[in-house]
C-alpha positions as CSV (number, residue, x, y, z in Angstrom):
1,X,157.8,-27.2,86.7
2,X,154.9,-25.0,87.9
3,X,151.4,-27.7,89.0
4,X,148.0,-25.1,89.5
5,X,146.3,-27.1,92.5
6,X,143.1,-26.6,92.1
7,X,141.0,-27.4,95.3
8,X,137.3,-27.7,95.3
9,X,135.4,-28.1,98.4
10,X,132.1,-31.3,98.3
11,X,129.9,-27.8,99.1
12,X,130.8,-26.5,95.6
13,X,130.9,-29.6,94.0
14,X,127.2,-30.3,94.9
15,X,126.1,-27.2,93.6
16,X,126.2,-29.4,90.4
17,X,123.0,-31.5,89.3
18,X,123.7,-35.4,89.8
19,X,123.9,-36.1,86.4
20,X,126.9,-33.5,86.0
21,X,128.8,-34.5,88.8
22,X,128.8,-38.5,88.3
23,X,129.7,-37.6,84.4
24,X,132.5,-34.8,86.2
25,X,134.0,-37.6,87.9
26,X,134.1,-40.0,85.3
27,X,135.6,-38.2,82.6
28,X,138.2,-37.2,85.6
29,X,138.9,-41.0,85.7
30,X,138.9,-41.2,82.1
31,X,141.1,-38.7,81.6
32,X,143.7,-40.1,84.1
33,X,143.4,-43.4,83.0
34,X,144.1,-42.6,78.9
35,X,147.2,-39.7,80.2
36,X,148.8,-42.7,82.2
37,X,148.4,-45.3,79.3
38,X,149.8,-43.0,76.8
39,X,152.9,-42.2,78.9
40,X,153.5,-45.7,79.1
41,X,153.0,-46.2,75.4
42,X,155.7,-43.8,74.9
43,X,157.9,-45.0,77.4
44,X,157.9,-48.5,75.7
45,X,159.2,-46.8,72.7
46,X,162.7,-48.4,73.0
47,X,165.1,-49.0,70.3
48,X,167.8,-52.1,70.4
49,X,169.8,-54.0,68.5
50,X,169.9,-57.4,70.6
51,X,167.3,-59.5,69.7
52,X,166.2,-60.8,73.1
53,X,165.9,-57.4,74.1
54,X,164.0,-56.3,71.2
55,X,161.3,-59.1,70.9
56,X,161.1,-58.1,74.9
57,X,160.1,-54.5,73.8
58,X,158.1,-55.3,71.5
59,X,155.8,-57.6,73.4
60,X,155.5,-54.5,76.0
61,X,154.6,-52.2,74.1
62,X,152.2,-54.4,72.2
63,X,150.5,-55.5,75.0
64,X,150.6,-51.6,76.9
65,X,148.5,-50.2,72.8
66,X,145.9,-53.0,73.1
67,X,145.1,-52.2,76.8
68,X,145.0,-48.5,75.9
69,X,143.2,-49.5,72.7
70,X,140.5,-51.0,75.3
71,X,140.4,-47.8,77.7
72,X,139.3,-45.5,74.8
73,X,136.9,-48.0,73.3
74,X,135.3,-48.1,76.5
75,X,135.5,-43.8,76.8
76,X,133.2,-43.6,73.5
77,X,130.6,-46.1,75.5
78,X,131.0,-43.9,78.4
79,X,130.3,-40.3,76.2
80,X,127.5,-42.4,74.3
81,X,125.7,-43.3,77.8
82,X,126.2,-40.6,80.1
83,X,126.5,-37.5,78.0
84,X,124.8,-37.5,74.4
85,X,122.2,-40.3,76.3
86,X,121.7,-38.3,78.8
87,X,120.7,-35.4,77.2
88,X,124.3,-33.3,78.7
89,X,125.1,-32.7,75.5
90,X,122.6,-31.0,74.3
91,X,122.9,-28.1,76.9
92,X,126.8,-28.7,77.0
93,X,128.2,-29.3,74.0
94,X,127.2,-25.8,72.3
95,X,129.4,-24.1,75.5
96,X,132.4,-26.3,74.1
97,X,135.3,-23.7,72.8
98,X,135.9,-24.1,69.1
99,X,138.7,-26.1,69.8
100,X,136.6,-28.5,72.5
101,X,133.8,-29.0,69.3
102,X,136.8,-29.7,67.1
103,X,137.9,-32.7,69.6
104,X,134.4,-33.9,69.8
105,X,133.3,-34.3,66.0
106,X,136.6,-36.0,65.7
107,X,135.7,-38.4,68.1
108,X,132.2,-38.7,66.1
109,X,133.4,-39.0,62.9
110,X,136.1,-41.7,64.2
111,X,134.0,-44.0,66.2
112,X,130.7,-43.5,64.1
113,X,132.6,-45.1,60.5
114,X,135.1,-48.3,61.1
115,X,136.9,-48.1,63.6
116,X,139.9,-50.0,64.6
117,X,140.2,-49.3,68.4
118,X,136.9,-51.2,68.7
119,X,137.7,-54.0,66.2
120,X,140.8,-54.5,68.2
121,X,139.1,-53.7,71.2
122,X,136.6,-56.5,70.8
123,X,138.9,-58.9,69.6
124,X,142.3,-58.4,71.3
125,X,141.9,-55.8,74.2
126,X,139.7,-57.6,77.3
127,X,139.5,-60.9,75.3
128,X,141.6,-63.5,73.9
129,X,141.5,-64.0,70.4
130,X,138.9,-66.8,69.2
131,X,140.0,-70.7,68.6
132,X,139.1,-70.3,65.0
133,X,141.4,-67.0,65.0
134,X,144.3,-68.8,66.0
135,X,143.7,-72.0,64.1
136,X,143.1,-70.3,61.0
137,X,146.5,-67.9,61.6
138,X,148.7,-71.0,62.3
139,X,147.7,-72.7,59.0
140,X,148.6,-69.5,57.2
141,X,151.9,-69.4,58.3
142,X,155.0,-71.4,56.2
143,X,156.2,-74.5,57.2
144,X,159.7,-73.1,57.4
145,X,158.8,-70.9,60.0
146,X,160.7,-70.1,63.1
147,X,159.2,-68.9,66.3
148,X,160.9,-68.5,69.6
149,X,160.9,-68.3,73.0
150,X,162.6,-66.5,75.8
151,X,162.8,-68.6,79.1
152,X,164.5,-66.1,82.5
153,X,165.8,-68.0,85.5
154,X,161.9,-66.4,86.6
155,X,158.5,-65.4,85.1
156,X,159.4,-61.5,85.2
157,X,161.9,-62.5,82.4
158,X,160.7,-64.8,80.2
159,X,158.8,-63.6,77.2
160,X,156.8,-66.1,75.0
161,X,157.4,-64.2,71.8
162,X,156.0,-67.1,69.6
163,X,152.2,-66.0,71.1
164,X,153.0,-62.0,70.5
165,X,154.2,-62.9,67.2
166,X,151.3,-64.9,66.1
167,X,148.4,-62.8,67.6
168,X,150.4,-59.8,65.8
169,X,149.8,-61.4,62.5
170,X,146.4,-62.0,63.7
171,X,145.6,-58.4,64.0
172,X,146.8,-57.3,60.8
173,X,143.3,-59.1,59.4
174,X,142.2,-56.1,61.2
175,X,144.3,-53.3,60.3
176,X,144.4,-54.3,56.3
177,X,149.0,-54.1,55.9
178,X,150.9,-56.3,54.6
179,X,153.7,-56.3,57.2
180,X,153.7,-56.5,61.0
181,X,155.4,-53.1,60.9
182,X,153.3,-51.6,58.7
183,X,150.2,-52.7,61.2
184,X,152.0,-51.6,64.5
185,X,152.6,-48.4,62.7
186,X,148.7,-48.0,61.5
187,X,147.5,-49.1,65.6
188,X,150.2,-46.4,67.0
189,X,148.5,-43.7,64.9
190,X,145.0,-44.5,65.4
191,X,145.8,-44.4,69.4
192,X,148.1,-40.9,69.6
193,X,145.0,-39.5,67.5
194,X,142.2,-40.9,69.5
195,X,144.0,-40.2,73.0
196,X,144.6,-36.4,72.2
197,X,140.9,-36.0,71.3
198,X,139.8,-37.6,74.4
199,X,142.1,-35.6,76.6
200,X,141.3,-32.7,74.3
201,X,137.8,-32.9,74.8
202,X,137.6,-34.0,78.3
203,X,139.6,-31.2,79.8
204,X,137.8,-28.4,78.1
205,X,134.2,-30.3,79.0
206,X,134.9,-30.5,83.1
207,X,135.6,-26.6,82.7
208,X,132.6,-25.8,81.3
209,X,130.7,-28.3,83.8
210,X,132.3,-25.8,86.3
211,X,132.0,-22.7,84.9
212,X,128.3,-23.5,84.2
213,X,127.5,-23.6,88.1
214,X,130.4,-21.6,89.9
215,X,131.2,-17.9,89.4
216,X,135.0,-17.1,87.7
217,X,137.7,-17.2,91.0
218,X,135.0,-19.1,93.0
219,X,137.6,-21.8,93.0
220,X,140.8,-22.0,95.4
221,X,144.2,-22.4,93.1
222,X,147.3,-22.4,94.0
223,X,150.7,-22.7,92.2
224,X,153.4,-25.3,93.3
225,X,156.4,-26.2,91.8
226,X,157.6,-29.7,91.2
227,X,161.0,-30.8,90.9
228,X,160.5,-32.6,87.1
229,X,161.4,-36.6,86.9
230,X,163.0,-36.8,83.4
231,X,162.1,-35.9,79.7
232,X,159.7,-38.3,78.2
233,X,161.9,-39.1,75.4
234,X,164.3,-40.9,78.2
235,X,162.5,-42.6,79.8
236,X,161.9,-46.3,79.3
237,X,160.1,-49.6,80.6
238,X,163.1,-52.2,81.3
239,X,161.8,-56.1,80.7
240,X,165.3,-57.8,82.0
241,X,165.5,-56.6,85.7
242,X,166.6,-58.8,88.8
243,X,165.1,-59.2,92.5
């Protein structure tokens, strides 16, 4: 596959206000951080039949959607402070390609009603959910109830699905479904949407923070090609693996 490498020298780079550089780099990070999340979001998309192995999954991939959940919770605070606080988007945001504006009134429209990446954020992301949470869960649930547990001869292969299973149902006070499919489903959507609008947004923002200060071919690019690593569809996250 064909990578542009695009080098730009700390000379160029500080032909950019302060204000558009520190915002430059963060919305680099961001944009990393939510690509890398979202691969592994996918990549924990496994299907099987064996039980152990599918409770194993499922904790994975739950655990992988609320930290993402978290990342793009915490991108709105960034935009919010450092570029419609800072006044960036008033000079930048009518530069934005149709397309960029489209990925950025999304994001607005999203984050500005009610929002479950931030209800989930606050609640299940960077925090464990509240005693009374829990307590008031566990006296919902039947008697009859089964929950298990999956103990490995180590800690890299025991899962303690019980917890998942019960913060799962938690969560679905959130999401308003009546099964935990149902909610998983509804938390899946809300993140592929978000993510694309960030990475949308973001890539066609850092252009025009370039563009705005450096002529067109200013900047050194190169083509390399890479040797790919595997479709994305085959990829997957193993739970049971062995020293």
């Amino acid at each position: 596959m064909d990578i542009k490498k695009i080098t730009i020298t700390k000379k160029q780079f500080d032909l950019l206000p302060e204000k558009e550089k520190v915002f430059f780099v963060q919305l680099g990070h961001l944009q990393n951080e939510i690509t890398t999340l979202t691969k592994l979001l996918i990549f924990s998309e496994t299907k099987s039949e064996t039980e152990v192995i599918k409770k194993a999954y499922t904790m994975q991939k739950l655990l992988i959607a609320k930290l993402s959940i978290g990342k793009l919770h915490e991108g709105w605070d960034l935009l919010q402070k450092n570029f419609f606080g800072s006044g960036l988007s008033k000079k930048y945001e009518p530069k934005l390609p149709p397309q960029g504006l489209t990925y950025l009134k999304n994001l607005k429209k999203y984050f500005g009603g009610k929002k479950l990446v931030s209800d989930i954020r606050n609640n299940f992301s960077f925090h464990n959910p509240s005693f009374d949470e829990i307590s008031k869960q566990l006296k919902a649930i039947p008697g009859d109830t089964e929950f298990q547990v999956f103990l490995g001869k180590d800690y890299a292969t025991t899962n303690y699905y019980m917890a998942e299973e019960i913060v799962l149902n938690t969560m679905l006070n959130y999401v308003k479904k009546t099964t935990l499919q149902d909610a998983m489903n509804e938390i899946f959507k809300d993140l592929a949407e978000v993510s694309g609008w960030f990475i949308g947004f973001g890539g066609y923002c850092m252009v025009v923070l370039l563009d705005e200060f450096m002529g067109p071919g200013e900047l050194k690019m190169e083509t390399l090609e890479v040797e790919g690593q595997g479709k994305v569809k085959e990829i997957t996250i193993p739970f049971f693996v062995e020293n």
